[in-house]
Each structure stands twice: as C-alpha cells, then as structure tokens.
C-alpha positions as CSV (number, residue, x, y, z in Angstrom):
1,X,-1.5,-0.1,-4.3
2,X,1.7,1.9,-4.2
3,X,4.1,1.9,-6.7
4,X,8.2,0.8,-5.8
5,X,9.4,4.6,-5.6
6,X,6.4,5.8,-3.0
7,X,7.2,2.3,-1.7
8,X,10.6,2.7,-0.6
9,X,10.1,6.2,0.6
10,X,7.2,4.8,3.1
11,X,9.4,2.3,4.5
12,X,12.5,5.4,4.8
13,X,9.9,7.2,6.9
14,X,8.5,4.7,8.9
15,X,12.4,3.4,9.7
16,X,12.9,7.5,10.3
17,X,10.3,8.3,12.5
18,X,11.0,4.8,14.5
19,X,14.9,5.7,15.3
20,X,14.7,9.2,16.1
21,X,10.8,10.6,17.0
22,X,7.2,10.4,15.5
23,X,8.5,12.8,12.3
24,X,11.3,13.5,10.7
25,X,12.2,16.1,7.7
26,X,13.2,15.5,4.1
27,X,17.1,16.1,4.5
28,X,16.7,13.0,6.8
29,X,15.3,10.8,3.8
30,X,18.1,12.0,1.7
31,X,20.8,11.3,3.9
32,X,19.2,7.8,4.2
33,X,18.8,7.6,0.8
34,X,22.6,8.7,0.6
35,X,23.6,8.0,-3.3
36,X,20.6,6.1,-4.5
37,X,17.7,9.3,-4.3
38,X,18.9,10.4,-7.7
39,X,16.7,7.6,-8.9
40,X,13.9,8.5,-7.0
41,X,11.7,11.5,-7.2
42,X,11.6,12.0,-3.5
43,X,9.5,15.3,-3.5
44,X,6.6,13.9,-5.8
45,X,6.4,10.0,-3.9
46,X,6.1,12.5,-1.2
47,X,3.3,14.0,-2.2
48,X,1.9,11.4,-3.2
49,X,1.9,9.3,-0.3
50,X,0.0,12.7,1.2
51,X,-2.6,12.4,-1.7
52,X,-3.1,8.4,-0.5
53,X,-3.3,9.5,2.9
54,X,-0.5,7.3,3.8
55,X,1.9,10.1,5.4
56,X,1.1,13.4,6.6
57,X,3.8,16.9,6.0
58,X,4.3,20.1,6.0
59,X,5.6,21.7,2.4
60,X,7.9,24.6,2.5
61,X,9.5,26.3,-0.3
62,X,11.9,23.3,-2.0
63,X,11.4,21.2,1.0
64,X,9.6,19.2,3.7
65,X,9.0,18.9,7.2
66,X,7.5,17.1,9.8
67,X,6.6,14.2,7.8
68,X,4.7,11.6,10.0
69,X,3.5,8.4,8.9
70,X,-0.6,8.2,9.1
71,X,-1.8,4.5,11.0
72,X,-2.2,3.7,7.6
73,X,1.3,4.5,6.6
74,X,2.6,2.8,9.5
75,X,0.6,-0.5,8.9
76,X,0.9,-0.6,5.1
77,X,2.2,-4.3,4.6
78,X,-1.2,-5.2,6.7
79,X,-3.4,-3.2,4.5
80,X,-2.1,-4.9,1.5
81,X,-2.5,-7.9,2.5
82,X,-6.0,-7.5,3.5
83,X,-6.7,-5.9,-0.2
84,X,-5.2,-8.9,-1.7
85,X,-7.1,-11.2,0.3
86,X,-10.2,-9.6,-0.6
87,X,-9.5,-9.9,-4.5
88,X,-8.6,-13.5,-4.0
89,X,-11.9,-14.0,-2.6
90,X,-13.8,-12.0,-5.1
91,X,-12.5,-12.9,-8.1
92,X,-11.4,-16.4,-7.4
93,X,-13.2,-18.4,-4.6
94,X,-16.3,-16.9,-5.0
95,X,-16.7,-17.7,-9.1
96,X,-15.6,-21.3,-8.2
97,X,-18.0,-21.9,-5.9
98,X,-21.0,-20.4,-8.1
99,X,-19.5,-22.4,-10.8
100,X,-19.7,-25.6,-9.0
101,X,-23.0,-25.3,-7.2
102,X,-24.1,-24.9,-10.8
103,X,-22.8,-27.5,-11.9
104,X,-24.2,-29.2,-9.1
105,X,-27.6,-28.2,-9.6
106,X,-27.4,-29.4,-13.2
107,X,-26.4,-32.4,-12.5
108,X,-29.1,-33.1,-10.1
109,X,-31.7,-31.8,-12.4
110,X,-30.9,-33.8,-15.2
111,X,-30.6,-36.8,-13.1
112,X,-34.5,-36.4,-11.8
113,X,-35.5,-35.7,-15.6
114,X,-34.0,-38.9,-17.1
C-alpha cells in the first residue's frame, strides 16, 4: 500500500507519461507540481516507488530522468483493489463462515444427543 505522497507522485507520472510519451523527467513533476512540491519529498517518493517496483528511472546527480511507470504503476488503482478484496475475504468472509458451519455442526450434534 502506498502512502499519500508516493501516491500523488504515481498519479503525476502516469498523467506525465500519458500527455507527452512513455517517460518523462523530474523537472516535468515539478512543474506539474507547480507550488504544492514543497510539501512533498519528490526525490525520496521517487525512490521509493522504484523500491516497490511501481516506476522505473534513471538517477543522475540531484535529478531524475526517464521515469516510466512499470504495468504495475500504471494499473495501481486495480492492484489495490484486488489486495483489498483479498483481505476482505480472508479476514472477514472466511472466519464467518467457519464460525457458522460450527455453529451448525453444534447445533446438529446436540440435537442427535438429546
């Protein structure tokens, strides 16, 4: 799961690399970041999303370049939701139906006994 800064700076690159090629550069994220990167710490969510695998780049001295979204970067929302079905499933639907096929059984075995 990413966090909100690597967050926004997926969705700055995918919306990058969709209006003008397949990569784009770090002074392109800044200018679309115009007055609000201060707040983020573009250079570290940008390595980051390289450690997750999410975006590939080049590192230069101070600077980016060619940074391309990976499939995975590309198709993040789907990934999540996929992840979040999966937890759903395992740690809600599957304990509830355990839990009431127990109960279930119990009540079946108790009504032979008595």
């Amino acid at each position: 799961m990413l966090i909100r800064p690597c967050n926004k700076v997926l969705k700055a690159i995918n919306y990058s690399c969709q209006t003008k090629s397949d990569k784009t550069d770090s002074l392109s994220l800044m200018v679309y970041f115009n007055n609000r990167t201060n707040n983020l710490d573009l250079h570290e969510s940008i390595r980051q999303l390289i450690k997750d695998g999410y975006v590939t780049a080049i590192e230069h001295t101070g600077y980016w370049d060619e940074i391309a979204p990976t499939y995975r970067g590309r198709h993040y929302s789907q990934y999540r939701w996929v992840v979040a079905k999966e937890v759903l499933l395992k740690s809600f639907l599957i304990p509830v139906a355990v839990a009431l096929a127990t109960t279930l059984i119990t009540l079946a075995i108790s009504g032979l006994l008595t």
